[in-house]
N, C-alpha and C positions, 0 to 999 in steps of 0.2 A: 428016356426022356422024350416028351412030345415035341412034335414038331412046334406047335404051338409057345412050347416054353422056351425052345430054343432060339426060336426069331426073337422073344422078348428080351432075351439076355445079350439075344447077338446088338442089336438095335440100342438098347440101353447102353452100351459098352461103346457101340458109334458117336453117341448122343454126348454121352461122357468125354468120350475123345475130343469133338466139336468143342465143347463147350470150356475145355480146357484149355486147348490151342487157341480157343479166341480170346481167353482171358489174358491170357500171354504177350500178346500181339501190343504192343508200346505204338501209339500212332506219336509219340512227340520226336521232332527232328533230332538226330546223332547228332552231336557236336562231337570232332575228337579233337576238334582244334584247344590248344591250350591256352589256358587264360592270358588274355594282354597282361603288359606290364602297367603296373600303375604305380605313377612316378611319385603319388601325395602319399601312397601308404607306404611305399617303402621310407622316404622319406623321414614320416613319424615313426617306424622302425630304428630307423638309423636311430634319430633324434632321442628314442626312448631308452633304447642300447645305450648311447652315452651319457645320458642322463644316468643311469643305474651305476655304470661305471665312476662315475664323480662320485655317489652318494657313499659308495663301497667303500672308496680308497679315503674321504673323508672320514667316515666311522673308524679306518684301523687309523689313523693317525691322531683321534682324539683321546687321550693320557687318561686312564683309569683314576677315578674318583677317588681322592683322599677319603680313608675311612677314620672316623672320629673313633677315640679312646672312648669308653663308658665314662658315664660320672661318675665322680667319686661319691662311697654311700655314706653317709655321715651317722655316726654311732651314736645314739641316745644316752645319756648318760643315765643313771639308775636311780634317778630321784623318787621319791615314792610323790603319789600324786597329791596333794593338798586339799584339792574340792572334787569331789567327787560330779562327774555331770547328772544333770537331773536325767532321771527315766524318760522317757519316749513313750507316749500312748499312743497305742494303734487308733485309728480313730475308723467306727466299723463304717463299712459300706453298706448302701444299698442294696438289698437284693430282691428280686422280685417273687413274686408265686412263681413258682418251679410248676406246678399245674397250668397252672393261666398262660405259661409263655410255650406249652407243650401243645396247648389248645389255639393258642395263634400263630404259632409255626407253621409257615408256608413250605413243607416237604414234598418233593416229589419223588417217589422208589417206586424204582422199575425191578421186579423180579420174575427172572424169564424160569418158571417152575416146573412147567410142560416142557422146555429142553434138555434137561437135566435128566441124567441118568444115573439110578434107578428118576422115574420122577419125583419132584418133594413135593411135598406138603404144607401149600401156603400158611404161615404163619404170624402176619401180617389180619387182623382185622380190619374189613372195610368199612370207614365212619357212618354207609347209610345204613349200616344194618346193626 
C-alpha cells in the first residue's frame, strides 16, 4: 500500500472519529434532579381513583335485568281462504342506454403494467386513439 493511500485512510478514519464524537456531545443542561411534586395532579389522581371506585361497586350492586318470557305464537286455524288476493304487477323501471351511460362515466384506472412481473400487456384502450 502507498504511502499516499495510507494517509487517506488514516485521515478519513480521524475525521470520522471527530465528526462522531461531535455529534454525541448533548450541549442541553443535566437535570438529575427529580420532578417537583404537584399537588393539582395528584389531586385529580386521587379524585379520579375514587371516582372509578364508586362507579365499580355501583355497577356490582345493580340486580341483573329481568328477562322477558317469548310471546306466545298464536296458531292459525286451517280455514281455506275465501278471496283470493289480486296479483301484484311489477311495474318496470327505467333504464337507461347501457352504451350512453358507459360513454359518460367519469372512470379513472390506474394500471401500473411496467411493474409487473413478467411485464403485461395493457389491455385497456385509450379513448384518443
Amino acid at each position: 500500500m502507498s504511502r499516499l493511500n495510507r494517509r487517506t485512510i488514516v485521515l478519513f478514519g480521524a475525521v470520522t472519529l471527530v465528526i462522531a464524537l461531535a455529534c454525541s456531545i448533548s450541549l442541553a443542561p443535566t437535570t438529575s434532579a427529580p420532578p417537583a411534586f404537584d399537588s393539582t395532579k395528584a389531586a385529580l389522581e386521587f379524585q379520579s381513583t375514587a371516582m372509578s371506585l364508586q362507579l365499580t361497586q355501583a355497577a356490582m350492586n345493580v340486580p341483573p335485568a329481568p328477562t322477558q318470557a317469548p310471546p306466545e305464537v298464536v296458531q292459525p286455524t286451517n280455514n281455506p281462504p275465501t278471496d283470493a288476493p289480486p296479483p301484484t304487477v311489477a311495474q318496470p323501471t327505467a333504464t337507461q342506454d347501457i352504451k350512453a351511460r358507459m360513454k359518460t362515466a367519469k372512470i379513472l384506472m390506474y394500471e401500473d403494467s411496467m411493474g409487473a412481473i413478467p411485464p403485461l400487456v395493457p389491455w385497456v384502450k385509450p379513448r384518443w386513439t
